[in-house]
N, C-alpha and C positions, 0 to 999 in steps of 0.2 A: 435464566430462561425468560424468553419476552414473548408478550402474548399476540404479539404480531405474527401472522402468514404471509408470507411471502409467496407472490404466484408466480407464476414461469418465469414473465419479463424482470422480477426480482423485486417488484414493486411490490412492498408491504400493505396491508389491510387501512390503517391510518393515512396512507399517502393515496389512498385508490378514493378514502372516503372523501376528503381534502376538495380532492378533485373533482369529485362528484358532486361537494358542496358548490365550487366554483362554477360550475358547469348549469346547474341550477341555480344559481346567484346572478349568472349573465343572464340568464334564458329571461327573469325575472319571477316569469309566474309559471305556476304548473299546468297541466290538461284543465284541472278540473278549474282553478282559476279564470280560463280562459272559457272556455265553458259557461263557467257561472257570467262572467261579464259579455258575453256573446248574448246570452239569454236576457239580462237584464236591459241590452241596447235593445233590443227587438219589443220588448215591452214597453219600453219607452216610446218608443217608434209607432206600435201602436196605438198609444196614452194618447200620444198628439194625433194620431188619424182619427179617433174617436173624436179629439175634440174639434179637428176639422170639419169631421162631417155633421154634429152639431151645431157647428155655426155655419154650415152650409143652409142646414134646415130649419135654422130660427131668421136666416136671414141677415147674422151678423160676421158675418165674412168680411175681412177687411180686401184680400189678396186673393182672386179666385187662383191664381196661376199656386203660389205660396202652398193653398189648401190641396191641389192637385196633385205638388210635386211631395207634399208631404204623407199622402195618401199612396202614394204609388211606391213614394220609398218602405212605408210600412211591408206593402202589399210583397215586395222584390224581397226582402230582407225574412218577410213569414213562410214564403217561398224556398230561403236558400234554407232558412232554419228545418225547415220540414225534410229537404232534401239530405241536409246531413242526417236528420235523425233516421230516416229510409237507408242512410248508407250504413250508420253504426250498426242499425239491425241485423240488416244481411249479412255483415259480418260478425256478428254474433252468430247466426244462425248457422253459418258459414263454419266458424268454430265449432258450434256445437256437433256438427257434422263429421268433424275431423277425426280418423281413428287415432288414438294413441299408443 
């Protein structure tokens, strides 16, 4: 007797996992992975607009154009971050709504 299930298509428990290894093996990284480095670009992002607008204010700006467009990318990027996080809530909330 083997400890494999076999579901409709006849596909066994081991060959469904296999695949599902492979399948997350292409993707590379998970949600939460992508998540965490989504957040960490934005911080980043920020790091340099802080330090842009520092040397804005001591007068050590090399590149006004450079400090501009690296403040704006922050600015777009804290933007989209906020917007997903508005979107995951709603649908949180969204679920929590959901009769079962």
């Amino acid at each position: 007797m083997t400890n494999n299930i076999t579901g409709l298509s006849g596909t066994s428990t081991a060959e469904l996992l296999k695949q599902k290894s492979k399948i997350e093996g292409a993707s590379g990284e998970g949600f939460a992975e992508h998540l965490k480095s989504a957040i960490n670009e934005v911080n980043t992002l920020q790091e340099g607009s802080e330090k842009a607008v520092a040397d804005l204010a001591t007068g050590q700006v090399k590149d006004l154009h450079q400090a501009a467009m690296a403040i704006g990318k922050a600015e777009i990027n804290m933007k989209l971050m906020l917007e997903i996080r508005n979107k995951a809530l709603n649908a949180y909330k969204e679920l929590g709504r959901t009769q079962l």
